[in-house]
Structures are given as structure tokens and as C-alpha cells.
C-alpha positions in Angstrom: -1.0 -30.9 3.2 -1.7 -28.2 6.2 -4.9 -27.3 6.7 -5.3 -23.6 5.9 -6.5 -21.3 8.7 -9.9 -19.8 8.8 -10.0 -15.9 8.0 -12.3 -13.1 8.8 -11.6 -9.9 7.0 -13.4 -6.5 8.4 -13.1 -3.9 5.9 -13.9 -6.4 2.9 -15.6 -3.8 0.9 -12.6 -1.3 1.1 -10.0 -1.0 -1.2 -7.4 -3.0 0.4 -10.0 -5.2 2.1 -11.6 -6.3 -1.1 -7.9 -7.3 -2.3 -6.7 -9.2 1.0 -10.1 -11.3 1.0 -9.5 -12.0 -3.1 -6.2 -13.3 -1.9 -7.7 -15.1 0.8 -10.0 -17.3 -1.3 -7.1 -17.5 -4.5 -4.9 -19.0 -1.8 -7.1 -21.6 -0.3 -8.3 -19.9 3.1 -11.9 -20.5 4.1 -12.5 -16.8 4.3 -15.6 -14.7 5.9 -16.0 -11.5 6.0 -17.6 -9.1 8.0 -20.6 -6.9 6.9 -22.7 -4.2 7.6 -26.6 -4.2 6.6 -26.2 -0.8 5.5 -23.4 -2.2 2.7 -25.8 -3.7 1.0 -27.6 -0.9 0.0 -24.2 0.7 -1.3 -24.4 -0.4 -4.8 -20.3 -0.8 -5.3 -20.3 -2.5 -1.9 -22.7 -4.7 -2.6 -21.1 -5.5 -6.0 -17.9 -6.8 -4.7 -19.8 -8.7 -2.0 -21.5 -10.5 -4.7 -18.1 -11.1 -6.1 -16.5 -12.3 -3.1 -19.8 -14.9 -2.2 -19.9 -16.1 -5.4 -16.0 -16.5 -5.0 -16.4 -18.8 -2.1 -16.5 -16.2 1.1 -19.0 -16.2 3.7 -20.8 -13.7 4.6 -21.1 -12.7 8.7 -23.5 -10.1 9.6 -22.1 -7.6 12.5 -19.9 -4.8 13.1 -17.1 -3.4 15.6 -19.7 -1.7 17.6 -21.8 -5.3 18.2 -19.8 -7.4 20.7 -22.2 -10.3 20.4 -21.8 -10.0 17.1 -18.0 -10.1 16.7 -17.6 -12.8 19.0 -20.0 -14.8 16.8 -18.0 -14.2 14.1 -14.5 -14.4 15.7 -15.5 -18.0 17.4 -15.4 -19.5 13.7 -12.0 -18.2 12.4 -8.2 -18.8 13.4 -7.0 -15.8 11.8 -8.1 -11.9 11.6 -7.7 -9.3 9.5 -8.8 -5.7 9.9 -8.2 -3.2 7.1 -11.1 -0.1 8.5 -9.6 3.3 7.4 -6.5 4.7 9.6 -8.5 7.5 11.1 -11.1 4.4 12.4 -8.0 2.8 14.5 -9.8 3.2 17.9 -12.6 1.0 16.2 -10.9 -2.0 16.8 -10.5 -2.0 20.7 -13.8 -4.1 20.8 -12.7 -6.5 18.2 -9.2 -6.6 20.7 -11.4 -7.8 23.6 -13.3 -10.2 22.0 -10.2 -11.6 20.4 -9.1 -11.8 23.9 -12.1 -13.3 25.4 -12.3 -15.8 21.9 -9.3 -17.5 23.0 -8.8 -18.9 19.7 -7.2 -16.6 17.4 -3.6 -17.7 16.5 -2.9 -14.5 14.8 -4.5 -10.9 14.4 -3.9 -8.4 12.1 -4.4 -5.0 12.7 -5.3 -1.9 10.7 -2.1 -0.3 9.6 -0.9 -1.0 6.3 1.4 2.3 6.4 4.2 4.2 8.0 5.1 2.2 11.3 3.8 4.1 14.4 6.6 3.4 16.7 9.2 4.8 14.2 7.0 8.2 13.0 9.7 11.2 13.3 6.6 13.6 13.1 4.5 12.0 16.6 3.4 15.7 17.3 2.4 16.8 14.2 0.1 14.2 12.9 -3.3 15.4 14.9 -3.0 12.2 16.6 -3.4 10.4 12.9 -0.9 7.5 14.2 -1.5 7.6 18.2 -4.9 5.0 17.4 -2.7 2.7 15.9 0.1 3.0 18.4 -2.7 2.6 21.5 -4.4 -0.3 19.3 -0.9 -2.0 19.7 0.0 -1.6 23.2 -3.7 -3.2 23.6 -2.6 -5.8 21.7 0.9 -6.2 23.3 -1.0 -6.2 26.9 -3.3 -8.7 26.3 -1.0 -11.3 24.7 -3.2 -11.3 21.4 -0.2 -13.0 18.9 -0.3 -10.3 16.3 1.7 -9.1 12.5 1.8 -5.5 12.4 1.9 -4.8 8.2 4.2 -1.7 7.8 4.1 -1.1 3.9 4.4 2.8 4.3 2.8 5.1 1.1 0.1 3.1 -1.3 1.2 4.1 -4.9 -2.1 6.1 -5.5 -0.7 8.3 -2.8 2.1 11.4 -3.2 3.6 9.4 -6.2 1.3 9.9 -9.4 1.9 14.0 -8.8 5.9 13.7 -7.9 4.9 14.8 -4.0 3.1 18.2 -5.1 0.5 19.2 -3.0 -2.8 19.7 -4.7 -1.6 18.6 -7.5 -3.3 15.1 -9.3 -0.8 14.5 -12.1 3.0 15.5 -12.6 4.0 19.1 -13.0 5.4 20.1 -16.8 6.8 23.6 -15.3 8.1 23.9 -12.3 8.4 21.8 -9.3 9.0 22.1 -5.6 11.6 20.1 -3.8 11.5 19.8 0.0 14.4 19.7 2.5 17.3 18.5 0.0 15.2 15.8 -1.8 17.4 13.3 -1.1 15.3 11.4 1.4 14.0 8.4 -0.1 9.7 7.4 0.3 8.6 3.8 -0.2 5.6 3.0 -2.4 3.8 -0.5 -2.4 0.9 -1.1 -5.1 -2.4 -2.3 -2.3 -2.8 -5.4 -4.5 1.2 -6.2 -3.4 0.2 -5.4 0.3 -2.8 -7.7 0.1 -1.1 -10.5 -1.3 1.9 -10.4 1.0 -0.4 -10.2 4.1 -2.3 -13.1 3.0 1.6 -14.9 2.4 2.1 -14.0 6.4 -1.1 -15.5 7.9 0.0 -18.9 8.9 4.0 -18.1 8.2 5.8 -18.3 11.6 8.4 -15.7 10.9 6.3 -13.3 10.9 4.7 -14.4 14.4 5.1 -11.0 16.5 6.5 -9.3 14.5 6.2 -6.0 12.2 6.2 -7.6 8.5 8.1 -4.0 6.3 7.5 -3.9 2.7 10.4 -2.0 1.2 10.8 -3.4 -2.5 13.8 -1.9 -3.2 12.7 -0.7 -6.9 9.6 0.8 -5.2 12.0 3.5 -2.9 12.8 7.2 -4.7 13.6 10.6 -3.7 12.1 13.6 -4.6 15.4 14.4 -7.0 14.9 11.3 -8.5 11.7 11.4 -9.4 11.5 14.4 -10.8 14.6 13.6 -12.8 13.1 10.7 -14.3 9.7 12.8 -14.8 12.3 15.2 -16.7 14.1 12.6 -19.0 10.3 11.7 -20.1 9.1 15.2 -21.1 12.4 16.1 -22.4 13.2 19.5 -20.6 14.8 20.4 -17.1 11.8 21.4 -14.5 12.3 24.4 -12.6 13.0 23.9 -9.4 11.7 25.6 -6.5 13.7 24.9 -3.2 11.2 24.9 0.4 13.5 24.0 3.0 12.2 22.2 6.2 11.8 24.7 8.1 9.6 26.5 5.7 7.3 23.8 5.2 7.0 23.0 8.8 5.8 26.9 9.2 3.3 26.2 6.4 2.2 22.9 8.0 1.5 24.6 11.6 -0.6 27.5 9.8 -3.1 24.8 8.1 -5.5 23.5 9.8 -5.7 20.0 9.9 -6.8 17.8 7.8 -6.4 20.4 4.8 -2.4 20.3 5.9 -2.4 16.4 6.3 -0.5 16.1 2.6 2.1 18.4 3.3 2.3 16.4 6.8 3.2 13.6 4.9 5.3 14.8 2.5 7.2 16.1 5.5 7.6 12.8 7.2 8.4 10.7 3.6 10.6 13.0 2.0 12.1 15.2 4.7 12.4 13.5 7.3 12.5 9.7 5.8 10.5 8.1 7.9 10.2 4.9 5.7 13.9 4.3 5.6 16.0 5.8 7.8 16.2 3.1 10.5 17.7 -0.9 9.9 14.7 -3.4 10.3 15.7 -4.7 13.5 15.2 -8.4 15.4 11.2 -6.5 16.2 11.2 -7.2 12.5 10.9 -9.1 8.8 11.7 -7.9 5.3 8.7 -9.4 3.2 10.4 -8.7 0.1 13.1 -11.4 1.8 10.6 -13.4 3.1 8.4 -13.9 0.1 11.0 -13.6 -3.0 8.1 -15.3 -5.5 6.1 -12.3 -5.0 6.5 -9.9 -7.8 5.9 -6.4 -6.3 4.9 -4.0 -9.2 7.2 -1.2 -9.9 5.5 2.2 -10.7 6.6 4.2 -13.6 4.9 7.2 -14.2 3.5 7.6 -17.6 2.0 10.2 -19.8 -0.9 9.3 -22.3 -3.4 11.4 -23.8 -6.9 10.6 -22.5 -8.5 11.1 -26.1 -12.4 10.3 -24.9 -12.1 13.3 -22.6 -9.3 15.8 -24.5 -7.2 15.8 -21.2 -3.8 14.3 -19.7 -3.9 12.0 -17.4 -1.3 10.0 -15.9 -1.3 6.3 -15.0 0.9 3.7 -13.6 2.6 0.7 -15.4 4.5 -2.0 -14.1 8.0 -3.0 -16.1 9.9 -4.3 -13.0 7.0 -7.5 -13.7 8.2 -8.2 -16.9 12.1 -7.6 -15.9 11.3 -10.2 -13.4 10.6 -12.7 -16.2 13.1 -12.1 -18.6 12.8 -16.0 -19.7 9.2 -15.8 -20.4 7.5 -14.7 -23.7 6.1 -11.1 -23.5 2.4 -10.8 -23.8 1.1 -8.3 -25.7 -0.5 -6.6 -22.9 2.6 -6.6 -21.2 3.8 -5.0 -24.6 1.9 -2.4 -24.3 2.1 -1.7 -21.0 5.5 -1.0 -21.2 5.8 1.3 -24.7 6.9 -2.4 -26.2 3.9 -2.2 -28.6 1.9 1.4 -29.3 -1.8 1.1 -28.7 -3.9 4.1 -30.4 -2.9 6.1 -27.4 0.6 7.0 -27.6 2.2 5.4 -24.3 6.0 6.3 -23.5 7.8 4.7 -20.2 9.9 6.1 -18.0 13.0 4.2 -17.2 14.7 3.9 -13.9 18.1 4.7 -14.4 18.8 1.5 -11.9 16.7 -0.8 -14.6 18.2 0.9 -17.7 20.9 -1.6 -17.7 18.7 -4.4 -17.2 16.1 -3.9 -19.8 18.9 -3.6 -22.5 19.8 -6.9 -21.6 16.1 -7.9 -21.6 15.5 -6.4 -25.3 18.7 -8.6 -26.6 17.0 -12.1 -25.5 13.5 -11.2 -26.5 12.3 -10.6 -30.5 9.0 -8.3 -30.4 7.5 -8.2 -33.7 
């Protein structure tokens, strides 16, 4: 069997970083990870570093501002993986030098993990919010570093759970606004799916300079889609109020920035359709091609009552899982998940028109008692 390459991870303690070094260690990589003294005395940080040490990784102490420090810690890897917030994308030009000075890295990984930079529609509005990334790559390009850029454009906690309303946390039950025409079509990717199919590209050599795009295609909606499906679940037609791109590009140049980065994104997503309006070219892979074993949860938005608290609240289930596995007995959590089986908390699932077809077949073959 082929050894597995070495990983480092910087950004373990973040969200996607915690996932990516999980899938690290589940799949076999000896996997360090970098870390701050001052994580420690987070108490959530230093919670899931105990997790991932007792898990196997190994802890590295330094951090993207110590060059003796990264090189330590890059000498004893093959592999690395950087997952520092967006905004933090200049960070990483010390970590490109050493990597360049290291000579041994056979592949580096970027922070990205969104919209690709060299596609954006919306360069000039974003307050610079992609031009890190975009500098981090040329760097990378110029240097000769061999490099996956991970393009898996919105995470699902993002825009999706309030239909794309700004302000708004949960899904209107009055009125909703639809930008441009709402036709264009947004891409959301659960971060556990990102991590695992990052970890699936590490020693893959398809994805060897290239940009790796996650566009599941049950994961990729319009505005007027969602909100139709959001309607066939509450049982009444929305109203709908109309903000055509023009309008919302006024309203984005008279916020300040950040407090107009949400409608900046809604603009780019589902205006201008940044996520899907060009062909994944030979620059390129499709990971949901690449890695077909990979079940990439599709979001349904739910409604349940959060009893404990006397409010709504809205949370994410996955039934393109368990369509995936039509010849496999449904647990009951899966059950319940999916409205299969009622919990004390009534639990009703929206259906994708596209998978209404498919789970009737589904509910033929299976017998739920």
C-alpha cells in the first residue's frame, strides 16, 4: 500500500480546519497541526485540540508570523493545508516562502474554500475581500509551489438557511425579496463535504495544479426555486418583492463595507452567478466527478418548533444521503431526519421537485414501520 503523505493543517481549531484535520487522521494521514499558545487558553480551542491529540495529530507550536517556526514545522510534512479566515489571505505569504525555501512540499493548499477569485464578476466591489487570495495565488504560481486551489463557493450556513434575505436568520413566512430575475443559480456545499473532499485530493494527481470545483448538482438553486419550495412547505404563496440589479447595486454602494458584504454576496451568487455561469475548463476538476463515493449532503430547509425556548428555528437535514442508499435499511435517525418517523418535535421536509420522483420510488422498496 502507498504510504500516505504527511499533513500540517493551520487553522485546525476553525471550523473547516477542525473538519479537514478529522478527515486527515480518519483517512490514514500522519497529521500535525499548527497552534498558537494563546489557543490554549481558548476553552473551545483547546477542546478540539484535545480531541484531535487524543485522535492521533501532533501538535506543532508556531504561527504564520514565526518563520523559524513554520519552517520547523513545514520540514516534517509533504502536504499543507491552510484554512485561516478569507479576510487573513495575505497571512499566508510567509508560509509561501518557507514552502519555497522547504523544498519538500509536494502539494499546498491554500485558503480559499469559496467563490474562485479569478472568475468573481463583482472584482470592484468586494473591498478587496478576494484580491488576498488572488495575490496569494500568483505567489504561488511564481514560485513553482505545486498547489490545489479548493473552489466550493457558499458553505450551507451561509445565504441558504434565510432563502438569501439579508438580516434575516431563518426563512421569511410573509413576503420575500427576489433579486435580478432569480433565476441565477448559487452553489452550497455542507464544510464537513469540503473537508472530506480536500483531504480525497491530497495525494490524487488529477487534482495536481489545478482548481478542485464542488458543484453537487443537488446542492445548486435559485432564488425562485427556493422560495418555491420554502412555499410548498408552509402552504401559502409568499409575496414577492422584486429589487432589480440595479437597485441593489445602489444599495450596496451606499453601505459601508462590511455592513453591505451580504448583499455583496447575494449580488455575485444570485445576480450575477458567479458559481455557475462559466464551464470548468482544462485549469480545472469536478470533485463531484472525481470522487463519486462521496455523498455530498443535500440541504432541505426545515421548520421545527424549538419547544425548550418557545421560538422557530430552522435547521438543515440531509435526504439526498439516504436517496443515495436506496438499497440500504433506513436508520431510525435517518427516519427522523427526513419526516420518515415524527420525533416529539414535529419535523416536516421539503422536497426538491428534482428528487420528488426519486423518493417515490425510494418509499416503494423500503417498509418503515
Amino acid at each position: 500500500m502507498e504510504e500516505k503523505s504527511k499533513v500540517l493543517i493551520v487553522g485546525a481549531t476553525g471550523r473547516l480546519g477542525y473538519h479537514l484535520a478529522q478527515f486527515s487522521l480518519q483517512f490514514g494521514h500522519p497529521t500535525y497541526i499548527l497552534i498558537r499558545d494563546s489557543s490554549l487558553n481558548d476553552p473551545n480551542k483547546a477542546q478540539k485540540l484535545n480531541f484531535l491529540s487524543t485522535a492521533g495529530a501532533i501538535s506543532l507550536k508556531g504561527s504564520l508570523e514565526d518563520e523559524n517556526s513554520l519552517m520547523e514545522a513545514v520540514k516534517q510534512v509533504d502536504v499543507v493545508i491552510c484554512s485561516i479566515p478569507s479576510k487573513q489571505a495575505l497571512d499566508q505569504k510567509l508560509l509561501v516562502k518557507v514552502i519555497k525555501e522547504s523544498g519538500c512540499i509536494k502539494k499546498f493548499i491554500p485558503s480559499e474554500f469559496g467563490v474562485d477569485p479569478d472568475k468573481i464578476q463583482i472584482y470592484n466591489l468586494a473591498h478587496r475581500f478576494y484580491a488576498g487570495k488572488t495575490e496569494i495565488r500568483r505567489l504561488i504560481e511564481a514560485e513553482g509551489i505545486p498547489y490545489t486551489y479548493i473552489c466550493c463557493n457558499l458553505f450551507m450556513g451561509y445565504l441558504l438557511p434565510s432563502l438569501a434575505q439579508p438580516g434575516l436568520k431563518a426563512p421569511p413566512r410573509d413576503k420575500v425579496t427576489i433579486f435580478g430575475d432569480g433565476n441565477a443559480k448559487a452553489v452550497f456545499v455542507k464544510d464537513v463535504d469540503v473537508a472530506a473532499c480536500t483531504i480525497n485530493a491530497i495525494d490524487d494527481p488529477r487534482t495536481l495544479n489545478k482548481t478542485l470545483y464542488l458543484r453537487p448538482h443537488t446542492n445548486v438553486y435559485s432564488i425562485n426555486e427556493l422560495v418555491a419550495m420554502w412555499e410548498t412547505k408552509i402552504g401559502r404563496e409568499l409575496e414577492k418583492i422584486h429589487v432589480p440589479e440595479e437597485e441593489l447595486l445602489l444599495k450596496i454602494k451606499e453601505s459601508s463595507y462590511p455592513d453591505n458584504l451580504e448583499m455583496i454576496f447575494i449580488y455575485s451568487a444570485f445576480v450575477k452567478g458567479d458559481h455557475t455561469y462559466f464551464d470548468i475548463d482544462e485549469c480545472g476538476v469536478d470533485g463531484t466527478k472525481l470522487y463519486p463515493h462521496l455523498k455530498f449532503t443535500t440541504e432541505i430547509v426545515v421548520d421545527c418548533e424549538d419547544l425548550p425556548r418557545g421560538r422557530r428555528a430552522v435547521r438543515m437535514v440531509g435526504l439526498y444521503e439516504l436517496l443515495c442508499q436506496e438499497n440500504e435499511i433506513l436508520t431510525n435517525e435517518v427516519k427522523k431526519a427526513c419526516g420518515i418517523a415524527r420525533s416529539k418535535k414535529a419535523t416536516t421536509t421539503i422536497r426538491p421537485p428534482e428528487l420528488i420522483a426519486r423518493e417515490s420510488n425510494l418509499a416503494k422498496k423500503v417498509s418503515v414501520t
